[in-house]
C-alpha positions as a Markdown table, in Angstrom:
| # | Residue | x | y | z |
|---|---|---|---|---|
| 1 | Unk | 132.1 | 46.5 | 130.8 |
| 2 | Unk | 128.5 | 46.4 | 128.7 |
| 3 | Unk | 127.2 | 48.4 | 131.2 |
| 4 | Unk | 129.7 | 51.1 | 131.5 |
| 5 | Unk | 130.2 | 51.1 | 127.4 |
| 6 | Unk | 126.9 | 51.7 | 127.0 |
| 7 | Unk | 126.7 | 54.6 | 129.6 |
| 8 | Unk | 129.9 | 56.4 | 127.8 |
| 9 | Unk | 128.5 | 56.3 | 124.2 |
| 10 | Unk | 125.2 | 57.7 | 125.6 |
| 11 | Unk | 127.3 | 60.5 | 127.3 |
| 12 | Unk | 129.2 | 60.6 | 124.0 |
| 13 | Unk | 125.8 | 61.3 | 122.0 |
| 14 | Unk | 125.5 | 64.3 | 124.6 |
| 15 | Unk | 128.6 | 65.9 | 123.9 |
| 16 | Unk | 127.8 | 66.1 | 120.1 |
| 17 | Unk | 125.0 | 68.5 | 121.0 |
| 18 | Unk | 127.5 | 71.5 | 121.9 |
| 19 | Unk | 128.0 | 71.7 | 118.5 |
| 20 | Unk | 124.5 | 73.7 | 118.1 |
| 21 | Unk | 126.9 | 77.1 | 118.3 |
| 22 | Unk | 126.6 | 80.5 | 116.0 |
| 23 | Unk | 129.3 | 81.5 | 113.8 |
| 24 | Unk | 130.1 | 85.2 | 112.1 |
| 25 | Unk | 128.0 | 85.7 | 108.9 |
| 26 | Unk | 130.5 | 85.0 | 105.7 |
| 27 | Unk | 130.2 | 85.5 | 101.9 |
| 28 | Unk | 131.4 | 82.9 | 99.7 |
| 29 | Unk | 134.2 | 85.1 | 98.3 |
| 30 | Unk | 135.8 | 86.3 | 101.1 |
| 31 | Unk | 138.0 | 84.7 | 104.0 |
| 32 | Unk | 135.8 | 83.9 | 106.6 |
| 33 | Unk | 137.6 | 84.4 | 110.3 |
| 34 | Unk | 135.1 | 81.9 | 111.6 |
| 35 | Unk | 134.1 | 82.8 | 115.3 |
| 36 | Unk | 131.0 | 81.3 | 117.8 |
| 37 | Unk | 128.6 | 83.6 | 118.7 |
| 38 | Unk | 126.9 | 83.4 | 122.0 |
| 39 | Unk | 124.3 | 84.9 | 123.2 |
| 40 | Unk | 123.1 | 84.5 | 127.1 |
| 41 | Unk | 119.6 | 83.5 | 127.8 |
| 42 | Unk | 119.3 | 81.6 | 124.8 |
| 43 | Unk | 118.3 | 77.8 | 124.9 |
| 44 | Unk | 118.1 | 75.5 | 122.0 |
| 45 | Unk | 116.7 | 72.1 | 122.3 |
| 46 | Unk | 118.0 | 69.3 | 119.7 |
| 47 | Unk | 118.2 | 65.1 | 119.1 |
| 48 | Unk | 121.3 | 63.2 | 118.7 |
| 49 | Unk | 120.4 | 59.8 | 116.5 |
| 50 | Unk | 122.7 | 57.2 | 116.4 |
| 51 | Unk | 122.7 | 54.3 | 114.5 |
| 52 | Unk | 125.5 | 51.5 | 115.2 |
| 53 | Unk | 126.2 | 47.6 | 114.3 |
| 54 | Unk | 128.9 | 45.8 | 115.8 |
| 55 | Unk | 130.1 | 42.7 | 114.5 |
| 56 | Unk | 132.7 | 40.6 | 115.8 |
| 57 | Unk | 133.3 | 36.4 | 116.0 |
| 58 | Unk | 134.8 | 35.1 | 119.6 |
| 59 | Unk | 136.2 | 31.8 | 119.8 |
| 60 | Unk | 133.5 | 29.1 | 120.2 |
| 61 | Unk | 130.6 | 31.1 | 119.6 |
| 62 | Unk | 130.4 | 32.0 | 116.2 |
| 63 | Unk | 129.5 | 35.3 | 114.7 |
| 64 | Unk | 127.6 | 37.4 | 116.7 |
| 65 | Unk | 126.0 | 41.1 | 115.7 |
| 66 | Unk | 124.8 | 43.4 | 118.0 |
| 67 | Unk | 123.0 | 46.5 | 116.5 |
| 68 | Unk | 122.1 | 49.4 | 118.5 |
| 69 | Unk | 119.9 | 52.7 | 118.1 |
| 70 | Unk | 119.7 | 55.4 | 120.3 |
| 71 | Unk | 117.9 | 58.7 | 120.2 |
| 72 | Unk | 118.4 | 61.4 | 123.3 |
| 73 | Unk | 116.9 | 64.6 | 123.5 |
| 74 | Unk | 118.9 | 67.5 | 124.9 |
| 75 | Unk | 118.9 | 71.2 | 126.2 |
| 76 | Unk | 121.1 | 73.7 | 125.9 |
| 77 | Unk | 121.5 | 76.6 | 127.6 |
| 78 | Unk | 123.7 | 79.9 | 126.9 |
| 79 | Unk | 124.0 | 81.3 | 130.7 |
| 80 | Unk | 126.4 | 83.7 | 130.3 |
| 81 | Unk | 128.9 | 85.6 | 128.1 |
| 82 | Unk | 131.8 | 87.3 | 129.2 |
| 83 | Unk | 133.9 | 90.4 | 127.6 |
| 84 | Unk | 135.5 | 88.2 | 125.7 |
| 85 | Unk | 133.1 | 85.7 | 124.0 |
| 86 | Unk | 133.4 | 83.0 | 126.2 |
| 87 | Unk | 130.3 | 81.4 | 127.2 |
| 88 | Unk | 129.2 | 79.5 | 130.2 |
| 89 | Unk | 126.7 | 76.8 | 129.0 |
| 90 | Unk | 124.8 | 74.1 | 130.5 |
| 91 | Unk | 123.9 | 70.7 | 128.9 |
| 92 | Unk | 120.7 | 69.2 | 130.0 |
| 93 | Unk | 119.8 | 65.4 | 129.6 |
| 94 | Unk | 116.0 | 65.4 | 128.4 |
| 95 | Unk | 115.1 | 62.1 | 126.9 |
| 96 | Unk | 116.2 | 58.4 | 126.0 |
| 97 | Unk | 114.9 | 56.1 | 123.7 |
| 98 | Unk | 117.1 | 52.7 | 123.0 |
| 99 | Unk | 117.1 | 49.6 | 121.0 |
| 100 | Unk | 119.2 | 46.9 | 121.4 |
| 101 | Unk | 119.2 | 43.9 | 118.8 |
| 102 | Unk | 122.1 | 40.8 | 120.2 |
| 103 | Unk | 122.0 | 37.1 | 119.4 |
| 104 | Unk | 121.1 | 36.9 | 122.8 |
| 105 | Unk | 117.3 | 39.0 | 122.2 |
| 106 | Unk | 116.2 | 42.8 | 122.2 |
| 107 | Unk | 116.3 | 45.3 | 124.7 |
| 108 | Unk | 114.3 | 48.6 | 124.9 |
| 109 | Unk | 114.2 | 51.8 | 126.9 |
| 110 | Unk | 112.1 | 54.7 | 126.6 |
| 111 | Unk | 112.4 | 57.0 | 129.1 |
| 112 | Unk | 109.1 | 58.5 | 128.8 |
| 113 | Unk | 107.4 | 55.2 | 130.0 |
| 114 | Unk | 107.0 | 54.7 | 133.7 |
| 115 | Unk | 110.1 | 53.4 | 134.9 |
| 116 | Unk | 110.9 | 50.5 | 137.2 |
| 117 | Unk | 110.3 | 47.8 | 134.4 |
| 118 | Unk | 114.0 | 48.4 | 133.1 |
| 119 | Unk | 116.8 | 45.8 | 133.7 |
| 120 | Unk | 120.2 | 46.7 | 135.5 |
| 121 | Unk | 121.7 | 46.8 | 131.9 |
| 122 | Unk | 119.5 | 49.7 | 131.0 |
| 123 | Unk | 119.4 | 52.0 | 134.8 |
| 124 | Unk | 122.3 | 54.1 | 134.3 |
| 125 | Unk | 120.2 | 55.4 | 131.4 |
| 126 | Unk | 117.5 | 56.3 | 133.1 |
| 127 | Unk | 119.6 | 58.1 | 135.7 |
| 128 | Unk | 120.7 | 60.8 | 133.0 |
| 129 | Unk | 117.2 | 62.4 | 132.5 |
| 130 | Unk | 117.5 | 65.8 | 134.0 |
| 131 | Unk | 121.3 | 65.3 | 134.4 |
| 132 | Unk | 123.5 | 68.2 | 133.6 |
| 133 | Unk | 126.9 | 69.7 | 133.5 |
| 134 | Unk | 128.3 | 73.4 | 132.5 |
| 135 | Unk | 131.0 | 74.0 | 129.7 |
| 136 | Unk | 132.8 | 77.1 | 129.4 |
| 137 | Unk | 133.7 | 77.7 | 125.7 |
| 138 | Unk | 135.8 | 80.4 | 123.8 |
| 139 | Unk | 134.8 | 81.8 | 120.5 |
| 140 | Unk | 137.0 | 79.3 | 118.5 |
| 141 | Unk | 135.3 | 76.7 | 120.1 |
| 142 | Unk | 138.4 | 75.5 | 122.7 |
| 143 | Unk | 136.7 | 73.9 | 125.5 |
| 144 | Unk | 137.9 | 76.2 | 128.6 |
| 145 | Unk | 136.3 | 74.4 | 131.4 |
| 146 | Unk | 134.2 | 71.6 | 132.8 |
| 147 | Unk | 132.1 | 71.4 | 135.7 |
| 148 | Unk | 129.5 | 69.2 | 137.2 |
| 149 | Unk | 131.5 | 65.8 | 135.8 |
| 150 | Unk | 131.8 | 64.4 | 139.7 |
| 151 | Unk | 127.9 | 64.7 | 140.4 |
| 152 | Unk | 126.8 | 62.8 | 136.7 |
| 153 | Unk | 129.7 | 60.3 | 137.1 |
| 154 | Unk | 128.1 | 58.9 | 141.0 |
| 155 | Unk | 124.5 | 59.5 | 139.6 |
| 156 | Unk | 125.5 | 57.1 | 137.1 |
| 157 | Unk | 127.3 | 54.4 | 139.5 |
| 158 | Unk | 124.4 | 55.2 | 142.1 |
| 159 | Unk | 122.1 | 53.3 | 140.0 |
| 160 | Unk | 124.1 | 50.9 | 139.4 |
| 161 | Unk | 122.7 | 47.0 | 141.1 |
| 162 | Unk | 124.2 | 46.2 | 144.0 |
| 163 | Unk | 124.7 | 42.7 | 142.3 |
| 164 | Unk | 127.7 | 44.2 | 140.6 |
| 165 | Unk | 129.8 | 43.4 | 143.2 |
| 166 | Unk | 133.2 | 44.3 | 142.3 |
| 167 | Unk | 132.4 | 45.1 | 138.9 |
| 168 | Unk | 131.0 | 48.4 | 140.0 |
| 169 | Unk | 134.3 | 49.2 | 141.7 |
| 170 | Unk | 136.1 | 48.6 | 138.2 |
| 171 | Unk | 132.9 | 50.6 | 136.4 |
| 172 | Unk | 132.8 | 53.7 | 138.5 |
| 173 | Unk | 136.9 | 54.0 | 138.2 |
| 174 | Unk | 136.5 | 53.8 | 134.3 |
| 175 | Unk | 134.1 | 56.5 | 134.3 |
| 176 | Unk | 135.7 | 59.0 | 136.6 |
| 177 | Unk | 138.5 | 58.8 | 133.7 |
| 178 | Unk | 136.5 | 58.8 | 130.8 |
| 179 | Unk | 134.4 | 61.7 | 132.2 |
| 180 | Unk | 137.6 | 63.5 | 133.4 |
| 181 | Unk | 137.8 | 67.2 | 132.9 |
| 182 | Unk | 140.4 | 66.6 | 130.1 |
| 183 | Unk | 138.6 | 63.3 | 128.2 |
| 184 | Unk | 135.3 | 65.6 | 127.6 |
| 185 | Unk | 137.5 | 68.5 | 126.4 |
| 186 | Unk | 139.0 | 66.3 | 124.2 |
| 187 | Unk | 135.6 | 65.1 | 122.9 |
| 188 | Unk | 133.4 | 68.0 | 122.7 |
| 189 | Unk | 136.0 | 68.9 | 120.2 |
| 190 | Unk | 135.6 | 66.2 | 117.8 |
| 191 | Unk | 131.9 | 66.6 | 117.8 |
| 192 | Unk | 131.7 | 70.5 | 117.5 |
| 193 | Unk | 134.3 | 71.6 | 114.7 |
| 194 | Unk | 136.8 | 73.8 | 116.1 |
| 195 | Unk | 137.7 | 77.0 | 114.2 |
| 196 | Unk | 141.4 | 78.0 | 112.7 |
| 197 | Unk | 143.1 | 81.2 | 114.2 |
| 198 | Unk | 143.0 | 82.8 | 111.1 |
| 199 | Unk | 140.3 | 83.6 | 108.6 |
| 200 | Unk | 139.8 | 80.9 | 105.9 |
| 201 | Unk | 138.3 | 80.7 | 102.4 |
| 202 | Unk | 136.3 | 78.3 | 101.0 |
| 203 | Unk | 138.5 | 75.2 | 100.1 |
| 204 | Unk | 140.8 | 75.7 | 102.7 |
| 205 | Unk | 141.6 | 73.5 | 105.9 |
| 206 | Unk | 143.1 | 73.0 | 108.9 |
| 207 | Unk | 143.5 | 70.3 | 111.4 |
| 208 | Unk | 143.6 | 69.3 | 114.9 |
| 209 | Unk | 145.4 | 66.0 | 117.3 |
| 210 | Unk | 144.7 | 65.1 | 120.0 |
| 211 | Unk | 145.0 | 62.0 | 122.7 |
| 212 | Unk | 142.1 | 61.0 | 124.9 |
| 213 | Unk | 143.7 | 59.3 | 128.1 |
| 214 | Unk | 140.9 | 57.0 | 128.6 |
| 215 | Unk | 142.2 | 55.7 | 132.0 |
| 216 | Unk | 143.5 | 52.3 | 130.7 |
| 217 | Unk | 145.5 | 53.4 | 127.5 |
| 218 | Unk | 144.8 | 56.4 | 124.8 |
| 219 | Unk | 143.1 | 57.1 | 122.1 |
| 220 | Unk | 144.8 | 58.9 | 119.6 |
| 221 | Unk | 142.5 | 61.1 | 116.8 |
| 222 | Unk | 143.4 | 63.1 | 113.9 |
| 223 | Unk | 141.1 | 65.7 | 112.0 |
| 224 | Unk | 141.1 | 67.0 | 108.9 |
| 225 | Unk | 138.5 | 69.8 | 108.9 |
| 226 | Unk | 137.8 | 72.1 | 105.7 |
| 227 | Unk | 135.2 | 74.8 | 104.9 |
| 228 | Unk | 133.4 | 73.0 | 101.9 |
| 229 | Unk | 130.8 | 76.0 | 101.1 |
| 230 | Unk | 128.8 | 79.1 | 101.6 |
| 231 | Unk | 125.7 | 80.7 | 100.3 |
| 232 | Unk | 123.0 | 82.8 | 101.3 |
| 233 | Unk | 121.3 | 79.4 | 103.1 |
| 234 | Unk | 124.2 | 77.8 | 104.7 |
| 235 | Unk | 127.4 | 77.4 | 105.8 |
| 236 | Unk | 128.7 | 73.5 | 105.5 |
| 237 | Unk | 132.1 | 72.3 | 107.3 |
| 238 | Unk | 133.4 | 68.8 | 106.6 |
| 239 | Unk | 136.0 | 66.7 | 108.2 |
| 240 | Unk | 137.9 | 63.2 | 107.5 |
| 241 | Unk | 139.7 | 61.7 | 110.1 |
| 242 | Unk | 141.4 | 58.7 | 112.0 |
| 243 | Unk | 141.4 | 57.1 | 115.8 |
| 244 | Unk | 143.5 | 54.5 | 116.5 |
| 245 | Unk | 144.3 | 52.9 | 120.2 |
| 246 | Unk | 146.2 | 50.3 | 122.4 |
| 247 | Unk | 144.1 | 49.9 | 125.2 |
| 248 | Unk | 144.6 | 47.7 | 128.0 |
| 249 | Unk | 142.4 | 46.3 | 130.8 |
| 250 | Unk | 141.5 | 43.4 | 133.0 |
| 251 | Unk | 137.2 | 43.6 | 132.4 |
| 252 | Unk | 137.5 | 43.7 | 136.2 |
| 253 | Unk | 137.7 | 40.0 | 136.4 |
| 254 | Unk | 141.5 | 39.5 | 136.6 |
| 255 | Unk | 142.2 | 38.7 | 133.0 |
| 256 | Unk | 144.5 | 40.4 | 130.9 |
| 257 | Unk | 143.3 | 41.8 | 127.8 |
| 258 | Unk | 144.1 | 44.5 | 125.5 |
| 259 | Unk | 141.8 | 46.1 | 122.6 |
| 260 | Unk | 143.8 | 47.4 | 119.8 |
| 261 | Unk | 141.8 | 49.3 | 116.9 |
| 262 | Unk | 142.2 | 51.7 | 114.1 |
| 263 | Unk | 139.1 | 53.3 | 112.6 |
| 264 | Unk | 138.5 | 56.4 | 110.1 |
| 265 | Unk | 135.4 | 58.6 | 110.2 |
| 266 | Unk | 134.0 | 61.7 | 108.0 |
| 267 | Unk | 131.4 | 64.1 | 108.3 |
| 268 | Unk | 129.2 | 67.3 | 107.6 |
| 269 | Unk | 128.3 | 70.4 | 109.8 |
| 270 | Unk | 125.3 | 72.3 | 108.4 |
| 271 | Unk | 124.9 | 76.0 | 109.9 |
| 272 | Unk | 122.2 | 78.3 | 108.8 |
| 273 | Unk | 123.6 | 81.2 | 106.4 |
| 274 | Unk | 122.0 | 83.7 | 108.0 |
| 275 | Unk | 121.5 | 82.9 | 111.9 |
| 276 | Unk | 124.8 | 80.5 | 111.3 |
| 277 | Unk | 122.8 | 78.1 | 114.2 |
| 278 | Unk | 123.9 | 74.4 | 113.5 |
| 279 | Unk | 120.7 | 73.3 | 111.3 |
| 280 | Unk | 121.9 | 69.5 | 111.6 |
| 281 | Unk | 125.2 | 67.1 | 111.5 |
| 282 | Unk | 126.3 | 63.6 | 110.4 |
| 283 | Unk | 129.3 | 61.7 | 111.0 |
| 284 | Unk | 130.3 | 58.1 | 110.0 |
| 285 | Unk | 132.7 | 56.0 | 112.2 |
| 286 | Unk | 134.1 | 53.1 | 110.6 |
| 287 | Unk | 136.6 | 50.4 | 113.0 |
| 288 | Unk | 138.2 | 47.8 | 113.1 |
| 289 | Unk | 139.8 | 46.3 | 116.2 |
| 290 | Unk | 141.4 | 42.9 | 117.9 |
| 291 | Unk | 140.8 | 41.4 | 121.9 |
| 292 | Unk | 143.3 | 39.8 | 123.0 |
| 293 | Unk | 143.2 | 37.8 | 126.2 |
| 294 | Unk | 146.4 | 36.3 | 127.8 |
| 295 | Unk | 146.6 | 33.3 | 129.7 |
| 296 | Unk | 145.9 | 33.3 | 132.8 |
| 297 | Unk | 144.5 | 30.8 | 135.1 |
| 298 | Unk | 140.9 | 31.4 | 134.2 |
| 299 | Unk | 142.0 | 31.1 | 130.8 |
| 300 | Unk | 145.1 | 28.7 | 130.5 |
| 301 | Unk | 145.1 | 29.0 | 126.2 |
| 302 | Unk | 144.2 | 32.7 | 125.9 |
| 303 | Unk | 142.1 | 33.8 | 122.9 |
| 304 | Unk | 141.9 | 36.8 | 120.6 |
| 305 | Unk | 139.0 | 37.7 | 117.8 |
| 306 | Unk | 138.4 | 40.6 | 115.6 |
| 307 | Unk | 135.8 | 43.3 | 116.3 |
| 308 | Unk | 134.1 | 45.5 | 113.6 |
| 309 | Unk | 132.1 | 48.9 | 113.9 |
| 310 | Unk | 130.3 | 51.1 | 112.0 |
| 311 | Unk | 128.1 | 54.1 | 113.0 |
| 312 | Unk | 126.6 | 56.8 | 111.7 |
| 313 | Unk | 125.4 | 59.8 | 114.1 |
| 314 | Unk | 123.4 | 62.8 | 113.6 |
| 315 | Unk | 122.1 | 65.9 | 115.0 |
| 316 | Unk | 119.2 | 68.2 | 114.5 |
| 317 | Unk | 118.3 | 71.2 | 115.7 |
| 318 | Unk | 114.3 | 71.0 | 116.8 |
């Protein structure tokens, strides 16, 4: 379950690039009908940064803290637009560089050193360089299609160790569902803000829910976006929100478990005022959540512990 965690969030990182979209010119007095502009042939190359600590106490082992960061370099690509404004892009894998901190010791990848001195835990990374897959997005920012998910999802389990053994079974199941058609719809919208059917004027807001089916429960997220200014420079959009989740699984080792967690995050979308290009973007997660494992015959007593998360992720246009 490391393992495949570990993939998503990288893949998770990636999705927060599409939000490097154009939006119609405004002026700070007037309702904005906020629209993405695409144009085909263009390619913009950006960094997602993301700085995470997890903390959490199991039975019998103390506290333990696990901080990780993680910087991946990306291309996009607009390849087409059609009559309508809908644009056929590509999303392009470039570069990985990882730190891992645990009680246990530190793990590194850079993907720009020679490879083949990587352990198991860090291959699936190393299988995304040069990895893509094609969006198709409307002018409001409603993710319209998604292709290329079956390749990346068995490039990802391909480099998985045989050593798994049934564990990569359980792993590559979990990923064909978290990198369904539907869950990366669902997320590309959380990490590029989508825009209201009507025009809007500074102050104003609108929101957006949603349910991630995440192949062993959902994740429900609300969002509360608002367009908090605009100037000659810039164009900022914020948004507060909240996920919460039941989620229930065995770990692939035939023990019952479920994860339930409620967490509430905020952020900032920064487009240039006169090109209205994404100039950079932050958001803060904060979670807290409970495992609980039944009994079962591996565990006759069952345990639960609490888990807590924080994050804060960014992106910036190079």
């Amino acid at each position: 379950m490391k393992l495949f965690s570990k993939a998503i969030a990288s893949l998770t990182m990636g999705l927060a690039a599409l939000c490097i979209m154009a939006a119609s010119p405004v002026q700070a007095d007037q309702a904005v009908l906020l629209r993405y502009v695409f144009n085909a042939g263009d390619v913009h190359h950006f960094t997602v940064k993301s700085d995470e600590t997890v903390k959490q106490s199991p039975p019998h082992m103390g506290e333990m803290t696990l901080t990780k960061h993680t910087e991946m370099d990306f291309t996009q690509e607009i390849l087409s637009v059609d009559a309508d404004g809908n644009a056929r892009t590509s999303l392009r894998y470039d570069a990985v560089r990882l730190q891992i901190e645990t009680p246990f010791g530190t793990e590194s990848f850079d993907s720009s050193i020679d490879s083949g001195a990587y352990s198991p835990e860090t291959a699936c990374f190393e299988a995304l360089i040069g990895s893509a897959f094609e969006v198709v997005v409307s002018p409001r920012g409603k993710v319209l299609a998604v292709n290329g998910l079956n390749e990346l999802v068995q490039r990802l389990v391909d480099s998985l160790a045989e050593d798994y053994g049934p564990m990569k079974e359980v792993i590559e199941s979990t990923m064909s569902q978290l990198l369904s058609e539907e869950a990366i719809s669902n997320q590309l919208g959380k990490f590029s803000p989508p825009f209201p059917e009507e025009a809007v004027c500074v102050g104003c807001e609108w929101d957006d829910c949603t349910e991630l089916d995440v192949g062993f429960g959902a994740i429900k997220l609300t969002m509360v976006y608002k367009l908090k200014s605009v100037s000659a420079s810039e164009i900022v959009i914020s948004v507060k929100g909240s996920m919460s989740g039941d989620l229930d699984g065995t770990g692939g080792f035939d023990v019952p478990l479920t994860y339930n967690m409620n967490g509430v995050m905020k952020g900032d979308w920064v487009l240039n005022g006169t090109t209205c290009m994404l100039e950079s973007s932050t958001m803060n997660l904060d979670m807290l959540g409970q495992v609980e494992i039944a009994e079962s015959d591996i565990i006759p007593e069952g345990m639960s512990w609490d888990i807590a998360t924080s994050s804060l992720t960014s992106v910036c246009r190079n």
